[in-house]
C-alpha positions as CSV (number, residue, x, y, z in Angstrom):
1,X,-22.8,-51.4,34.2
2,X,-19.8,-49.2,34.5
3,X,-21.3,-47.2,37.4
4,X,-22.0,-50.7,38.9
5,X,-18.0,-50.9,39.5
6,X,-17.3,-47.3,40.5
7,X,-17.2,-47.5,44.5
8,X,-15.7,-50.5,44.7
9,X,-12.4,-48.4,43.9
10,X,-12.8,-46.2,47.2
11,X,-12.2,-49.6,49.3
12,X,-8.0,-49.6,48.2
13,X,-7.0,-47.1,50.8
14,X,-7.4,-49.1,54.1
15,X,-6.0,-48.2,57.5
16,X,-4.4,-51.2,58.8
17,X,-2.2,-54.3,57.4
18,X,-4.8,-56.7,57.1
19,X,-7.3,-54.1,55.5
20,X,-4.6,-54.2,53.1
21,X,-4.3,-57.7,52.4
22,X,-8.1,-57.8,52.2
23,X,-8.2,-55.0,49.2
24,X,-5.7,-56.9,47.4
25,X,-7.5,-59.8,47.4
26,X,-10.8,-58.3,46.7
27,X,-9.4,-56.0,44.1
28,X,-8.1,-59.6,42.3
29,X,-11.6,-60.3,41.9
30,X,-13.1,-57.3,40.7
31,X,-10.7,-56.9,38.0
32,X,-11.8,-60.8,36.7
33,X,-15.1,-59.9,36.9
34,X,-15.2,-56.5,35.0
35,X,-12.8,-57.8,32.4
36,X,-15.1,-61.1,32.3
37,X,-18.3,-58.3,32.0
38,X,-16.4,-56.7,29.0
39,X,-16.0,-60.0,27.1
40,X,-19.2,-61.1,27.3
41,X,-20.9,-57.7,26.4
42,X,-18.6,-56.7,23.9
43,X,-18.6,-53.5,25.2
44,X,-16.2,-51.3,24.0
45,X,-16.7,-48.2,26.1
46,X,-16.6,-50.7,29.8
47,X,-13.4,-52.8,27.5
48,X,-11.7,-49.4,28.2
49,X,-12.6,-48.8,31.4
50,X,-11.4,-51.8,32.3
51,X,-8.2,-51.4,30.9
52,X,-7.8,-48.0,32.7
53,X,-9.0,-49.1,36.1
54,X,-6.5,-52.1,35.6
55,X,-3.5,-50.0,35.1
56,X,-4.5,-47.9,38.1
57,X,-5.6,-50.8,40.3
58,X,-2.0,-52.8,38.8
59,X,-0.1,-49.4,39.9
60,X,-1.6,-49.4,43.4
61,X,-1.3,-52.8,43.9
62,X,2.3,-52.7,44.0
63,X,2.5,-49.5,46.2
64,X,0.5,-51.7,48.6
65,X,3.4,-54.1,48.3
66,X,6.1,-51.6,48.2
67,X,4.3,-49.5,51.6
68,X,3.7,-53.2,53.5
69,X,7.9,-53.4,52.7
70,X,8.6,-50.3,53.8
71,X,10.6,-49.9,57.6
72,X,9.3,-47.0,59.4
73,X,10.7,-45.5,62.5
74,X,9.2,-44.1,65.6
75,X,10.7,-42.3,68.1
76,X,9.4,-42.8,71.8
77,X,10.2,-40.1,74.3
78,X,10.4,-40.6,78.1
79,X,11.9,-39.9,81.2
80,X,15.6,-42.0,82.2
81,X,14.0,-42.9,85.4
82,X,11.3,-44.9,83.6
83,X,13.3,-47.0,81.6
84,X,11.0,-49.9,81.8
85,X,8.4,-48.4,80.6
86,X,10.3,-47.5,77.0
87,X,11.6,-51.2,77.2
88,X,8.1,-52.1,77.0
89,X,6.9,-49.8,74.2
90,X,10.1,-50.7,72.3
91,X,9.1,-54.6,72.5
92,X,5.9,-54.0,71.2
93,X,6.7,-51.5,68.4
94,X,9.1,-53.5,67.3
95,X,7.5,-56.9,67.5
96,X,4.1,-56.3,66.7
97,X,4.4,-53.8,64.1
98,X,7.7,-53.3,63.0
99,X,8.9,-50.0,63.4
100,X,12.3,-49.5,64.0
101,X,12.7,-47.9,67.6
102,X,14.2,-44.7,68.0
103,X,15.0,-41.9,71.6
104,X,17.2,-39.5,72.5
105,X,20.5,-39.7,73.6
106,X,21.3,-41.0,77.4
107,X,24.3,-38.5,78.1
108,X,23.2,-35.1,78.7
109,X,26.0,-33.1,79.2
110,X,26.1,-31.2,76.4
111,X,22.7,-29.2,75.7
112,X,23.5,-27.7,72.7
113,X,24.1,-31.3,70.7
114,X,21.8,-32.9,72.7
115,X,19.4,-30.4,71.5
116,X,20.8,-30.9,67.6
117,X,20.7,-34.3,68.0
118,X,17.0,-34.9,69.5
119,X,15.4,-32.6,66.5
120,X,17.9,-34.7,63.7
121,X,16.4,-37.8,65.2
122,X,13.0,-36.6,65.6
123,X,13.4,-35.6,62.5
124,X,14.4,-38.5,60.6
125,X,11.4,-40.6,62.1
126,X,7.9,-41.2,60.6
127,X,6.2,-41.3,64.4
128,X,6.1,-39.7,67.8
129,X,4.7,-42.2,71.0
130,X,5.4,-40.0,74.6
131,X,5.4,-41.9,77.7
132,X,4.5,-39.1,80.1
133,X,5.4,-40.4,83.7
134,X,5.9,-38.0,87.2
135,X,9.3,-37.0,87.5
136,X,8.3,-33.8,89.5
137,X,6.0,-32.9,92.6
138,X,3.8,-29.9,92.0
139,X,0.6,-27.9,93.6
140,X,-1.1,-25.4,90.7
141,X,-0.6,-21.7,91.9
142,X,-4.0,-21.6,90.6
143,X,-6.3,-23.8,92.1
144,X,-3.6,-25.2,94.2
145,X,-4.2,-28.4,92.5
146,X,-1.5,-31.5,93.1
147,X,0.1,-33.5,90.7
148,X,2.4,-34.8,89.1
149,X,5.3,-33.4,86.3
150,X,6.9,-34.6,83.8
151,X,10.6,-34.6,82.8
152,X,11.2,-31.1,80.9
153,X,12.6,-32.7,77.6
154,X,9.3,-34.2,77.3
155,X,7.0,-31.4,76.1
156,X,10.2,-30.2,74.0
157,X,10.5,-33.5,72.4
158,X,6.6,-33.7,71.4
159,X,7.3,-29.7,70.6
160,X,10.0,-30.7,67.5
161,X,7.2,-34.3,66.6
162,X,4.8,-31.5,66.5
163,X,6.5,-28.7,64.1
164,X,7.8,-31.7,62.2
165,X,4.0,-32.8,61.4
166,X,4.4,-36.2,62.4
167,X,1.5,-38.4,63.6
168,X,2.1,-38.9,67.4
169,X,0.1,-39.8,70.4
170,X,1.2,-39.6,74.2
171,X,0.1,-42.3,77.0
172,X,0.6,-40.1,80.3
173,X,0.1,-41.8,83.6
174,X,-2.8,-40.8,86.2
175,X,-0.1,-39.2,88.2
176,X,0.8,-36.5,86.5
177,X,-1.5,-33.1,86.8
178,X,-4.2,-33.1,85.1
179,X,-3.7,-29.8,83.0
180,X,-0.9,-32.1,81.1
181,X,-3.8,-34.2,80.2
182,X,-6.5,-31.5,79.4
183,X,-4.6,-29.3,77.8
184,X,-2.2,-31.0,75.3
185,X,-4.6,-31.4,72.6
186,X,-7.6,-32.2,74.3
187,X,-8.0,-36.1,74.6
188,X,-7.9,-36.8,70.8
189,X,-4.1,-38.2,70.6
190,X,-3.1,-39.2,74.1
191,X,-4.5,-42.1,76.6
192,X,-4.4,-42.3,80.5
193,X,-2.7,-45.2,82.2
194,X,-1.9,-47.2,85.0
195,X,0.2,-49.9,86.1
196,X,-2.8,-52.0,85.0
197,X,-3.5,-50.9,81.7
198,X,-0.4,-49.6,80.9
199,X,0.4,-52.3,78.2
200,X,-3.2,-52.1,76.5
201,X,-2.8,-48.4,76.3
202,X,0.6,-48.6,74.4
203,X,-0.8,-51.5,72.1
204,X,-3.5,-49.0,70.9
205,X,-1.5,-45.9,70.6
206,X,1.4,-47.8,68.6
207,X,-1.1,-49.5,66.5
208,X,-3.1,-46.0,65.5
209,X,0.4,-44.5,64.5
210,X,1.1,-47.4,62.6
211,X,-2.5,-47.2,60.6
212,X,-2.1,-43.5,60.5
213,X,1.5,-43.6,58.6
214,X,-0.2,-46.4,56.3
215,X,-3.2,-44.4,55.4
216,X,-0.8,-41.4,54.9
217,X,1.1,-42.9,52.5
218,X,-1.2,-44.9,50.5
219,X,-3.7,-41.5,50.3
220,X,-0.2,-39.6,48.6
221,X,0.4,-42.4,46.6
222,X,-2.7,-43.2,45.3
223,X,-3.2,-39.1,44.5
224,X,0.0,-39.8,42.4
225,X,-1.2,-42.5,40.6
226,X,-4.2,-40.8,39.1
227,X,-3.0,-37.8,38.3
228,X,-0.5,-39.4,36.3
């Protein structure tokens, strides 16, 4: 009977907000029914199983809570000359998912605290979203391929997201050369846009960051919890 239960635990880390709100509710009903099983038995080896798995399942059950409650920040990094693009991302980051919205500075006069500044805020955040747009003609000495180039602070701003660990993902626009897009990471954490598509492709980047962070914490958390 016991073994019955077992898997249903694996279903409490979810990766997105309404995954969440779907373990609570079917974690609410587990919990009746084993404690209803352990009545009706009178079992006492499932009686304390139950009361184990309810102080585990009570414990995570308020992380959820506390990591639904929980403001996280993501910094978006693109070029000045783009600005409508970030005011885009911004609007859905904050709106749809609720990060708070964070970039780097507008003056840059100063390298040296521009430089402190970018890797304190960077720093501080819990996600990394680059918006990779042409800012630069180029031809590859290569294979005198032509495309596109970003703004230099770009690939030094995902350079600090990256040494910092955080979850990040890039939408880069079909302008820009196409060794940007082949060889950052391959295709797992970056999309291709146009004017088109370019809100779709910021939807789904912001919302896998947002699932990633989630999944991230409730993983730590719930590693806590039963090892406690």
């Amino acid at each position: 009977m016991i073994d019955e239960y077992k898997p249903l635990d694996r279903g409490i880390v979810m990766d997105s907000m309404e995954g969440l709100k779907k373990a609570l509710a079917e974690r609410s009903n587990w919990v009746a029914r084993l404690g209803q099983d352990a009545v009706n038995q009178s079992n006492p080896n499932l009686r304390s199983y139950v009361l184990a798995r309810r102080h585990v399942l009570d414990t995570i059950e308020s992380n959820l809570a506390n990591v639904l409650s929980e403001r996280d920040v993501i910094f978006i990094s693109f070029s000045g000359r783009d600005n409508a693009f970030f005011t885009c991302a911004k609007r859905i980051a904050q709106n749809k998912y609720g990060f708070e919205v964070v970039t780097g500075p507008a003056e840059r006069d100063d390298e040296n605290q521009l430089h402190l500044s970018i890797r304190k805020t960077i720093a501080a955040s819990n996600a990394f979203l680059g918006i990779w747009t042409e800012e630069y003609g180029a031809e590859s000495v290569r294979d005198r391929t032509k495309g596109g180039i970003p703004s230099a602070w770009l690939p030094f701003e995902l350079g600090v997201a990256a040494a910092h660990e955080l979850p990040f993902r890039l939408c880069i626009h079909r302008d820009v050369h196409k060794d940007f897009r082949e060889k950052i990471e391959s295709n797992r954490v970056h999309q291709i846009f146009d004017a088109a598509s370019y809100e779709d492709v910021l939807e789904r980047c912001i919302g896998e960051l947002r699932a990633r962070i989630l999944e991230q914490r409730l993983r730590k958390r719930a590693t806590e919890v039963s090892q406690a």
